[in-house]
py3Dmol code that shows the C-alpha trace and the ligand (Angstrom):
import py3Dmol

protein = """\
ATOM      1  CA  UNK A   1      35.150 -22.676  36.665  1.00  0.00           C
ATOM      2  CA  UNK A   2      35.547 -24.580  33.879  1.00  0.00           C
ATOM      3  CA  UNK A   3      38.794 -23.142  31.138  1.00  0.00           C
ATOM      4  CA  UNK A   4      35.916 -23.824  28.310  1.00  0.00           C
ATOM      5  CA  UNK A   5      34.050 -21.264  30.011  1.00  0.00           C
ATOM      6  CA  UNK A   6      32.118 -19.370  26.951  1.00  0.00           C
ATOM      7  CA  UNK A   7      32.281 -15.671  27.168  1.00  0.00           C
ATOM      8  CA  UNK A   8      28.861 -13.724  27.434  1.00  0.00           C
ATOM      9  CA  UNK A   9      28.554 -10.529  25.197  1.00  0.00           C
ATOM     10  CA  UNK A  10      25.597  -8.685  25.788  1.00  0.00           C
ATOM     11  CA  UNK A  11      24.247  -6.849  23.194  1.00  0.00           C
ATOM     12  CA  UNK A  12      21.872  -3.870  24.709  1.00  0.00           C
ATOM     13  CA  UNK A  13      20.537  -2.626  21.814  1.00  0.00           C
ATOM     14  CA  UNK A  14      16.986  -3.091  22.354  1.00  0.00           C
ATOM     15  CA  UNK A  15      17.261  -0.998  25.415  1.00  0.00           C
ATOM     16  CA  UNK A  16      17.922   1.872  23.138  1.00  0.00           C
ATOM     17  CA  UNK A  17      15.329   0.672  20.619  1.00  0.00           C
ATOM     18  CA  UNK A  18      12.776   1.281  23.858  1.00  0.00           C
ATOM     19  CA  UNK A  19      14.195   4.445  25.040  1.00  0.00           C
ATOM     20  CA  UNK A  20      14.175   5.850  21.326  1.00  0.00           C
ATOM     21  CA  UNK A  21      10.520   5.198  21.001  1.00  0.00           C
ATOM     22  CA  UNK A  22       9.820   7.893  23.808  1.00  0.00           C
ATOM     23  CA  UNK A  23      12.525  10.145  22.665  1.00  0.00           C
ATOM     24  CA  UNK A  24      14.211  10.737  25.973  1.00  0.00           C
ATOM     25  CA  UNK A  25      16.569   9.050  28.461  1.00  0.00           C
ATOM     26  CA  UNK A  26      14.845   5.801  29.767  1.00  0.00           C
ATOM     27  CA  UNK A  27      15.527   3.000  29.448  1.00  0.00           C
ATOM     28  CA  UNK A  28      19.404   4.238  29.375  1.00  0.00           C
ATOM     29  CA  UNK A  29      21.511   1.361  27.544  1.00  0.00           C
ATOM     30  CA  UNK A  30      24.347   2.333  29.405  1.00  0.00           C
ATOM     31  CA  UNK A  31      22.478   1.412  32.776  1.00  0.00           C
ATOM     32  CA  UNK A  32      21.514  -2.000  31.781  1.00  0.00           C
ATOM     33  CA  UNK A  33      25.324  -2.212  30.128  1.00  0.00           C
ATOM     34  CA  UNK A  34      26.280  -1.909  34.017  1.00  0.00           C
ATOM     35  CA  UNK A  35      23.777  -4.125  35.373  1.00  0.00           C
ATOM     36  CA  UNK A  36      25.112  -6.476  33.088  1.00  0.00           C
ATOM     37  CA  UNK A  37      28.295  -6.669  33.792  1.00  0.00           C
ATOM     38  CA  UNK A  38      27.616  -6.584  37.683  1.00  0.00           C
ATOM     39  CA  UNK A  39      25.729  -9.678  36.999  1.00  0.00           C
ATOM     40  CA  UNK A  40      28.753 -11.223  34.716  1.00  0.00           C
ATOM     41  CA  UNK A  41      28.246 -10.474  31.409  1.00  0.00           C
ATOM     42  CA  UNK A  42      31.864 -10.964  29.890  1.00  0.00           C
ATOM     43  CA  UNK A  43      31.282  -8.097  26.935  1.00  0.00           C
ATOM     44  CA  UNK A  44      28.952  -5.793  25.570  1.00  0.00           C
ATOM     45  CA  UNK A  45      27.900  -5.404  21.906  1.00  0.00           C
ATOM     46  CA  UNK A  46      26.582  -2.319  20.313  1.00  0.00           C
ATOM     47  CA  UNK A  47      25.720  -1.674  17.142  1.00  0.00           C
ATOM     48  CA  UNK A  48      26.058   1.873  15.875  1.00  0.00           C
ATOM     49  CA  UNK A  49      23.617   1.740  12.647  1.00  0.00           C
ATOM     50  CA  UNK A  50      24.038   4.034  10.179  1.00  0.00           C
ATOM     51  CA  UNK A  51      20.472   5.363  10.579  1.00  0.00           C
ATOM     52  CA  UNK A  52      21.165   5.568  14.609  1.00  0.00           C
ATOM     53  CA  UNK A  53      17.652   3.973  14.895  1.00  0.00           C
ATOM     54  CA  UNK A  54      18.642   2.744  18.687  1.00  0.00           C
ATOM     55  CA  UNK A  55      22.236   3.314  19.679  1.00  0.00           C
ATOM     56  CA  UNK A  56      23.434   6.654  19.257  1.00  0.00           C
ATOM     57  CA  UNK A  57      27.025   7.923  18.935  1.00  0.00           C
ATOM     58  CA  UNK A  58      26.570   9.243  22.937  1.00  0.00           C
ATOM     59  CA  UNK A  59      25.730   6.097  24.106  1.00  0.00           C
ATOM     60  CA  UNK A  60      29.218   4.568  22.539  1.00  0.00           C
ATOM     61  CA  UNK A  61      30.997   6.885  24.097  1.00  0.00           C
ATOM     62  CA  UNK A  62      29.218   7.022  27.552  1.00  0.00           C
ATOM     63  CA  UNK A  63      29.562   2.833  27.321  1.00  0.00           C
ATOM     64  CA  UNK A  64      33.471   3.559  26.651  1.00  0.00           C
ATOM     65  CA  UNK A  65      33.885   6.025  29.724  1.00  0.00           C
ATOM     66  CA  UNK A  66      31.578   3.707  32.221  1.00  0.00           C
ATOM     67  CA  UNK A  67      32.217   0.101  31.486  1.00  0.00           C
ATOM     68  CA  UNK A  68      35.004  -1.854  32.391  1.00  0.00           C
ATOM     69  CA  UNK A  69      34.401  -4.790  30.492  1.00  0.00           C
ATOM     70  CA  UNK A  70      35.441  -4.931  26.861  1.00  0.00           C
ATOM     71  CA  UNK A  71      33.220  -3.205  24.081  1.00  0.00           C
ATOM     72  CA  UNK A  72      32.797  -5.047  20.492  1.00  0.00           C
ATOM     73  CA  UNK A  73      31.395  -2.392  18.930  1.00  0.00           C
ATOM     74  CA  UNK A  74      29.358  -3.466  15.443  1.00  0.00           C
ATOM     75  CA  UNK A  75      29.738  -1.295  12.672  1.00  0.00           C
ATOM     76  CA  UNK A  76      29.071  -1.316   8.900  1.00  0.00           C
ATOM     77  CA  UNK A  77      32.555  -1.146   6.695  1.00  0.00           C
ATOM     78  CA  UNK A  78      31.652   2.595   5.971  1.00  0.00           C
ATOM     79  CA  UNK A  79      34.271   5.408   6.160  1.00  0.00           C
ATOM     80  CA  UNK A  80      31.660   7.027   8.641  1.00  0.00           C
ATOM     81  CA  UNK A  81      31.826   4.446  10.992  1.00  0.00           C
ATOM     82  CA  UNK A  82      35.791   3.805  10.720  1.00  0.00           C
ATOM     83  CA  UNK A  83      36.615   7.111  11.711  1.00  0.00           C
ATOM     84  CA  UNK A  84      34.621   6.465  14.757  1.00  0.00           C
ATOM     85  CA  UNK A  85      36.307   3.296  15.679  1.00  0.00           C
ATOM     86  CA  UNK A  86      39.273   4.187  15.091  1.00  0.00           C
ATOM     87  CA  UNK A  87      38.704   7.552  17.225  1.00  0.00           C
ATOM     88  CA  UNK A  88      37.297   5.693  20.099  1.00  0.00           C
ATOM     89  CA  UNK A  89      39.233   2.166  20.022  1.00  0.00           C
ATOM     90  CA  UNK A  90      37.005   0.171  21.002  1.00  0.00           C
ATOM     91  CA  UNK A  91      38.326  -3.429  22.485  1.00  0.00           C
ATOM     92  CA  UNK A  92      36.965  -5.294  19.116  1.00  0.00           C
ATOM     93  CA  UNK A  93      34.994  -4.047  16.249  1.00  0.00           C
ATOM     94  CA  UNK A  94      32.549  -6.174  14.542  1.00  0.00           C
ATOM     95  CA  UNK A  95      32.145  -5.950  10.887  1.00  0.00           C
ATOM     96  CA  UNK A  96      28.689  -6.295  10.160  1.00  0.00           C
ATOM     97  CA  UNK A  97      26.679  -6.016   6.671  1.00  0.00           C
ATOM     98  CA  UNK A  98      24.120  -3.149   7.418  1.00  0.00           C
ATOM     99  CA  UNK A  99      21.135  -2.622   4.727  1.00  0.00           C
ATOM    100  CA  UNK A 100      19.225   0.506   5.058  1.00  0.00           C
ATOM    101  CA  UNK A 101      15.692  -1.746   5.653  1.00  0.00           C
ATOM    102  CA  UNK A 102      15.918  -4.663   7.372  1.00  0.00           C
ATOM    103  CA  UNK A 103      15.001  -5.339  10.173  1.00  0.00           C
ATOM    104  CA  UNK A 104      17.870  -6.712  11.961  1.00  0.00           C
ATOM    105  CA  UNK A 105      20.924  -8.205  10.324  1.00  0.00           C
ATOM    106  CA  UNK A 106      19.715 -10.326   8.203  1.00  0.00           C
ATOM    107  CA  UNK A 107      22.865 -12.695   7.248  1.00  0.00           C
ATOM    108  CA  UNK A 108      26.849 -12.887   7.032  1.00  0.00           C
ATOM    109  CA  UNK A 109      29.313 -10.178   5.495  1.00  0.00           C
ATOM    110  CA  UNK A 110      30.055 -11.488   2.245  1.00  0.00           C
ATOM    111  CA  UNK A 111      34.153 -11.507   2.840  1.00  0.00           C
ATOM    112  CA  UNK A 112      35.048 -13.314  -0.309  1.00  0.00           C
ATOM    113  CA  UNK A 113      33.036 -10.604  -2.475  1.00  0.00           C
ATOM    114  CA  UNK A 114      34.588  -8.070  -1.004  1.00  0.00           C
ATOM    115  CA  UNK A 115      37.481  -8.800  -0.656  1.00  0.00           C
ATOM    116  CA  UNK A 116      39.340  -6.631  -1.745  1.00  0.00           C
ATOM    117  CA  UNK A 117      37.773  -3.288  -0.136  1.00  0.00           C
ATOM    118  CA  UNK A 118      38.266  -5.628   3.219  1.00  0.00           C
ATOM    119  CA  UNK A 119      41.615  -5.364   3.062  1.00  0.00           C
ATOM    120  CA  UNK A 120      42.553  -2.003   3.403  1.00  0.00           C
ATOM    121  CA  UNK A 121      39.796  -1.470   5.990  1.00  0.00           C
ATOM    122  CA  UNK A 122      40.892  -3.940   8.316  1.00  0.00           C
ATOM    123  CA  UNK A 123      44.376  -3.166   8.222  1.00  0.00           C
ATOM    124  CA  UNK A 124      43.167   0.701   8.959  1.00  0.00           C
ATOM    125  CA  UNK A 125      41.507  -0.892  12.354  1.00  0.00           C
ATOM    126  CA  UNK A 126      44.501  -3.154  12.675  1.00  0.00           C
ATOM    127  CA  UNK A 127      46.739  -0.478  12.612  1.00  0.00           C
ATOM    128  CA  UNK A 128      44.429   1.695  15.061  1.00  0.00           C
ATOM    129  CA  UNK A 129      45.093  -1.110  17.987  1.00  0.00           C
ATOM    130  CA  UNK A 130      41.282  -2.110  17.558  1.00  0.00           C
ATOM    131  CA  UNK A 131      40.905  -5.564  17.312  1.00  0.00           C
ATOM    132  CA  UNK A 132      38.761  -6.968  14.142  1.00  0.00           C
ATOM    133  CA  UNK A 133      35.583  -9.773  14.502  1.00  0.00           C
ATOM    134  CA  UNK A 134      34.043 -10.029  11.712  1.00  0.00           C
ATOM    135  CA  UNK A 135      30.276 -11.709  10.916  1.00  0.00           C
ATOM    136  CA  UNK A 136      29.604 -14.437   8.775  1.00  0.00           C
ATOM    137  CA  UNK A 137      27.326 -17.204   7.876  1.00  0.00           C
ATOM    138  CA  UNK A 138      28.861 -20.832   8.583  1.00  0.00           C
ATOM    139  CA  UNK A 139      30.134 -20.943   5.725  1.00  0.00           C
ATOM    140  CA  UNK A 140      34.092 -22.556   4.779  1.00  0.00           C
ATOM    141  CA  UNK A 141      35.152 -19.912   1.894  1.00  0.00           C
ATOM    142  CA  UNK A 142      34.232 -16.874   3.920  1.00  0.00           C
ATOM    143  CA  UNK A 143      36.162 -18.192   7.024  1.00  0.00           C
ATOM    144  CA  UNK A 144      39.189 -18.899   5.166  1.00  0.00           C
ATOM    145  CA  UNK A 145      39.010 -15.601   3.352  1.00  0.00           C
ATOM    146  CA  UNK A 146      38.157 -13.776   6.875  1.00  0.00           C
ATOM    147  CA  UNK A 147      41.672 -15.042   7.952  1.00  0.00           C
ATOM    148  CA  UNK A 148      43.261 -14.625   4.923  1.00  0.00           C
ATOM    149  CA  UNK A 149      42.178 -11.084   5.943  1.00  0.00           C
ATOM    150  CA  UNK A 150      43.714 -10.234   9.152  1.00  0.00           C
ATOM    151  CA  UNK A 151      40.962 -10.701  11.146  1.00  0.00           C
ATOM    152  CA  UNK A 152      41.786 -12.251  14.617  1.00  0.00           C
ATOM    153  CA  UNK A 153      38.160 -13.333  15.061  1.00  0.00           C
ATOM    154  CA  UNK A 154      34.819 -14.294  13.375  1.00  0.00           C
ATOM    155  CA  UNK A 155      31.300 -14.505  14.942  1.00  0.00           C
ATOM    156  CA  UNK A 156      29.236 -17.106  12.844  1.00  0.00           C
ATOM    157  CA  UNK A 157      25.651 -16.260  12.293  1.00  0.00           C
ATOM    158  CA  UNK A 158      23.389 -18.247  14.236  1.00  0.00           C
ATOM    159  CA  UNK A 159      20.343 -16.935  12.433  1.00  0.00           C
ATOM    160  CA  UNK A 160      19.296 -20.083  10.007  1.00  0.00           C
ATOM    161  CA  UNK A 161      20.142 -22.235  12.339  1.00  0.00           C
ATOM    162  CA  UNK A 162      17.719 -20.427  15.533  1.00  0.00           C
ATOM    163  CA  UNK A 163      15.185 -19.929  12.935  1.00  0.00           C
ATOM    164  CA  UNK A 164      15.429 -23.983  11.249  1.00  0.00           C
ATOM    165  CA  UNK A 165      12.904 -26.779  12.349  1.00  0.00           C
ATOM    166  CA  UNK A 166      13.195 -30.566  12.737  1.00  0.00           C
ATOM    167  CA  UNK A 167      15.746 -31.980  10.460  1.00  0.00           C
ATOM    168  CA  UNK A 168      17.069 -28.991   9.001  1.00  0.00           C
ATOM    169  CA  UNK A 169      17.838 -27.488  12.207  1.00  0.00           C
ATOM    170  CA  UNK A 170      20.352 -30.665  12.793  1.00  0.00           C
ATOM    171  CA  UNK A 171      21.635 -29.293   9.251  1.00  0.00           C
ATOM    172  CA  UNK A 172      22.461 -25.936  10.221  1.00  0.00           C
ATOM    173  CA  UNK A 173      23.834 -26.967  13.791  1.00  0.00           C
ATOM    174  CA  UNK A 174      26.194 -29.177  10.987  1.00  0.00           C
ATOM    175  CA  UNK A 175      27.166 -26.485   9.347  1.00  0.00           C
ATOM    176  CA  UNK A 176      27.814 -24.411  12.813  1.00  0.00           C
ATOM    177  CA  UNK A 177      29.886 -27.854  13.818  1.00  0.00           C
ATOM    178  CA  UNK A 178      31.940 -27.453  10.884  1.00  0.00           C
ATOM    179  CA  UNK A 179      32.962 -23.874  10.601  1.00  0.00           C
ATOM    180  CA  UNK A 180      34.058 -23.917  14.105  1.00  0.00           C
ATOM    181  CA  UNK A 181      36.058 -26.348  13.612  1.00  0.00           C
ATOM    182  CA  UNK A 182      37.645 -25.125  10.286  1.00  0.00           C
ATOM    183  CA  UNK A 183      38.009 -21.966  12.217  1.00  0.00           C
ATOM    184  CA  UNK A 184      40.083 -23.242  15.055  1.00  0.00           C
ATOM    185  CA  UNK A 185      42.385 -25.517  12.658  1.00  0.00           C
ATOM    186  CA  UNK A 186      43.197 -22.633  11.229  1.00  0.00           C
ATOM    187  CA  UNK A 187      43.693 -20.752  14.374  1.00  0.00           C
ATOM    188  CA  UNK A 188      41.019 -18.072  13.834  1.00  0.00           C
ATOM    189  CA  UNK A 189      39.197 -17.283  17.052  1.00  0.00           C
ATOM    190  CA  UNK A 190      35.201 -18.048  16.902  1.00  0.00           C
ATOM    191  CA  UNK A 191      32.155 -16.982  18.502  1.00  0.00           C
ATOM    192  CA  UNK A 192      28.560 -17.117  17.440  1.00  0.00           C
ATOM    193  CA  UNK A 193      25.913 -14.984  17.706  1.00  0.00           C
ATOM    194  CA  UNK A 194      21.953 -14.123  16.767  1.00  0.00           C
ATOM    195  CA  UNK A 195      18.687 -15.194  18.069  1.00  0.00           C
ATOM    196  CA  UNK A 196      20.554 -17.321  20.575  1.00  0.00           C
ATOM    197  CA  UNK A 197      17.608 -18.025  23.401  1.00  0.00           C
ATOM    198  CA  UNK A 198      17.148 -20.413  25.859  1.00  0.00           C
ATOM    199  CA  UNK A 199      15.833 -23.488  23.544  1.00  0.00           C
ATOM    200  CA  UNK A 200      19.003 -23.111  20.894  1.00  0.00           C
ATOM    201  CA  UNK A 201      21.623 -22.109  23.188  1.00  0.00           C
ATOM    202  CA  UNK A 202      22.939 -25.509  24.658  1.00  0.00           C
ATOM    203  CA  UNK A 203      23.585 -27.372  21.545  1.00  0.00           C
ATOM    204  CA  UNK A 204      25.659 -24.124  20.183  1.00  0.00           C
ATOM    205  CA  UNK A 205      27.577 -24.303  23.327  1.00  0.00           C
ATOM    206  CA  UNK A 206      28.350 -27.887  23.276  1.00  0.00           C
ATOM    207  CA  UNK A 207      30.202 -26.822  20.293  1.00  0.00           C
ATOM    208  CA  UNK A 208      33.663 -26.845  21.832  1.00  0.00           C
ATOM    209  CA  UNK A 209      35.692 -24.161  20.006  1.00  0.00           C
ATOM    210  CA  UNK A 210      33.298 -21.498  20.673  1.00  0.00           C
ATOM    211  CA  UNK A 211      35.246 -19.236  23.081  1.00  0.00           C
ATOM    212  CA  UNK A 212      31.951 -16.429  22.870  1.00  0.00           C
ATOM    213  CA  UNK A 213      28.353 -15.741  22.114  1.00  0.00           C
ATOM    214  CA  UNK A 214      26.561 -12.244  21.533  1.00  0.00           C
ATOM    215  CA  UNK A 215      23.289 -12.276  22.797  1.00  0.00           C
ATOM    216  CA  UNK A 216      20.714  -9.230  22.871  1.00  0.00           C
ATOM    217  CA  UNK A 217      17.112  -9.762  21.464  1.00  0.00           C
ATOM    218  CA  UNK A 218      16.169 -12.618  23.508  1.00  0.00           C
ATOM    219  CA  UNK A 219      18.000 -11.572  26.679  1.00  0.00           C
ATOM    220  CA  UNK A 220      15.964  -7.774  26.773  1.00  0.00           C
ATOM    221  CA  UNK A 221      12.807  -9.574  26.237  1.00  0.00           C
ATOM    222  CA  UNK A 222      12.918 -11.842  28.640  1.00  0.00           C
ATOM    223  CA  UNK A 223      13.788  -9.229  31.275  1.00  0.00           C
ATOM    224  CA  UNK A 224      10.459  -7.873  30.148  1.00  0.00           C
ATOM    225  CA  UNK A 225       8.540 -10.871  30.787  1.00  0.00           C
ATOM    226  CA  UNK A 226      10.200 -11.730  33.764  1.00  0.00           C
ATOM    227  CA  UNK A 227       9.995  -7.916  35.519  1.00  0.00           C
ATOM    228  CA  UNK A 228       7.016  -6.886  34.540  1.00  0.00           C
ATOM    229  CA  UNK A 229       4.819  -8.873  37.433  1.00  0.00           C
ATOM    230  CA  UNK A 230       7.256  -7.171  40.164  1.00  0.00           C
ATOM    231  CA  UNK A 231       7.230  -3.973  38.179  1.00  0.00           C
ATOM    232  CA  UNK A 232       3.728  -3.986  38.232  1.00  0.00           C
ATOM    233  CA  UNK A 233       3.473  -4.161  41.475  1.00  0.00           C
ATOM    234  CA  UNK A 234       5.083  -1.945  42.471  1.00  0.00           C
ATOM    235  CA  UNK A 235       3.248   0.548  40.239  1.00  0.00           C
ATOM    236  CA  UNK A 236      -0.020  -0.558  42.356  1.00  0.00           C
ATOM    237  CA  UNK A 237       1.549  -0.042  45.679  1.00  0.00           C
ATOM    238  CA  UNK A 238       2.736   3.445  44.877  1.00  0.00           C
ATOM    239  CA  UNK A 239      -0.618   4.143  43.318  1.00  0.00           C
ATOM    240  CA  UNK A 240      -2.977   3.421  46.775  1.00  0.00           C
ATOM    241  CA  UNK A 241       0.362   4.709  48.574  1.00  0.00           C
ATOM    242  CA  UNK A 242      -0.541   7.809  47.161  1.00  0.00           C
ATOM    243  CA  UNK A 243      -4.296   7.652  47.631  1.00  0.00           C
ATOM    244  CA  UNK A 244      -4.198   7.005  51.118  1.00  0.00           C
ATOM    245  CA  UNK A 245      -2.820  10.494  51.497  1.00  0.00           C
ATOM    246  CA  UNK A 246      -5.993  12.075  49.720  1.00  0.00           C
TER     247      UNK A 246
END
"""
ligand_1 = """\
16
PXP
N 25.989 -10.592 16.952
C 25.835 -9.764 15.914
C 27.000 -9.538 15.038
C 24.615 -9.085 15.692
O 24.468 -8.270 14.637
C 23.557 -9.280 16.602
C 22.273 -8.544 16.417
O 22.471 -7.188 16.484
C 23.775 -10.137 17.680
C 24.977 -10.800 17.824
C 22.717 -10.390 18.702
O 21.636 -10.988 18.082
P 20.266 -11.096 18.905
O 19.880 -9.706 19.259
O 19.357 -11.737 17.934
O 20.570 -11.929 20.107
"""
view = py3Dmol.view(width=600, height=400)
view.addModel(protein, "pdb")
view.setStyle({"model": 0}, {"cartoon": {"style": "trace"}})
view.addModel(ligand_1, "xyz")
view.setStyle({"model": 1}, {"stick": {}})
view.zoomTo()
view.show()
């Protein structure tokens, strides 16, 4: 295997976004956490909202009991979620910018604004033995304030450039280019991460100093489209299984 091998971070969730929308226990994110890992995911990504609207506090702490790979656990910089990071030490925790009504996260921490409040929260997880990541756009002042910081890592948004076109794609694949490279001269670790699918993946990982992606959205739907013929199936089998003893 090659040493530029990119680590895999599956982010699961969307299996909680399903199982919420039924109120009970399937599909269990913590299930499809395992079957990722058996089937080599190198990570799993959470992301503990502050409005729990898929994972839920249980599930982070069932995923820290039952995996074995690492958890990068996404958070907002709130004392809420602090407290929990620091009580569960996760392997990384990834600052995220979390607004009440969107829809996903919708673009980079702003590091250099907030700079200052930063600071003391990072040192808080430093201190706690978790390690820090923290999201941004591709963007040279917020990775040099990001280390600066005392993060050991960044994850660079992939969102403008997944959802570019034609020309300005090549722009924001640039822009990718550049802050990976910044980020490695300076000797800040660097994944990437959001709406990563199969058409936008391979020119993200021909970027060389990658070392990780985070990948959820696509990778849950897909397993839709690509189970549900077999699921079905099955579901027609059982059916006349059952008839046939009427
Ligand atoms: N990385 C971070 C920091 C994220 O917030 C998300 C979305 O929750 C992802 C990666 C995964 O993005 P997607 O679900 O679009 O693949």
């Amino acid at each position: 295997m090659s040493i530029n091998r990119i680590r895999l971070g599956v982010n699961i969730d969307h299996v909680a976004t399903v199982r919420n929308a039924r109120g009970g226990f399937y599909p269990d994110p913590v299930s499809a956490a395992l079957l990722a890992q058996k089937a080599g995911a190198d990570g799993i990504t959470a992301h503990l909202r502050e409005d729990r609207r898929h994972i839920k506090d249980s599930d982070i702490e069932r995923l820290m009991a039952e995996i074995s790979i690492p958890l990068n656990f996404e958070m907002a910089a709130t004392d809420e979620m602090l407290a929990i990071a620091i009580r569960l030490k996760p392997a990384s925790a990834c600052i995220v910018p979390e607004k009440r009504e969107e829809l996903t996260t919708e673009g980079g921490l702003d590091v250099v604004g907030n700079y200052e409040n930063l600071k003391g929260f990072i040192a808080k997880l430093n201190n706690a033995g978790v390690s820090v990541s923290l999201f941004i756009d591709p963007d040279l002042a917020q990775i040099k304030a990001s280390k600066e910081l005392g993060a050991d890592k960044i994850e660079l948004h992939t969102g403008s450039y997944v959802d570019a076109s034609g020309e300005e794609r090549m722009v924001e694949l640039e822009r990718l280019r550049a802050g990976a490279k910044y980020s490695n001269e300076i000797d800040l670790e660097v994944h990437a991460g959001h709406g990563l699918n199969y058409e936008t993946v391979r020119d993200v990982a021909a970027i060389k100093q990658f070392t990780e992606f985070n990948i959820g959205h696509f990778l849950i739907g897909e397993a839709i489209m690509v189970g549900l013929e077999n699921t079905i199936i099955k579901m027609r089998q059982l059916m006349d299984e059952g008839r046939e003893n009427c």
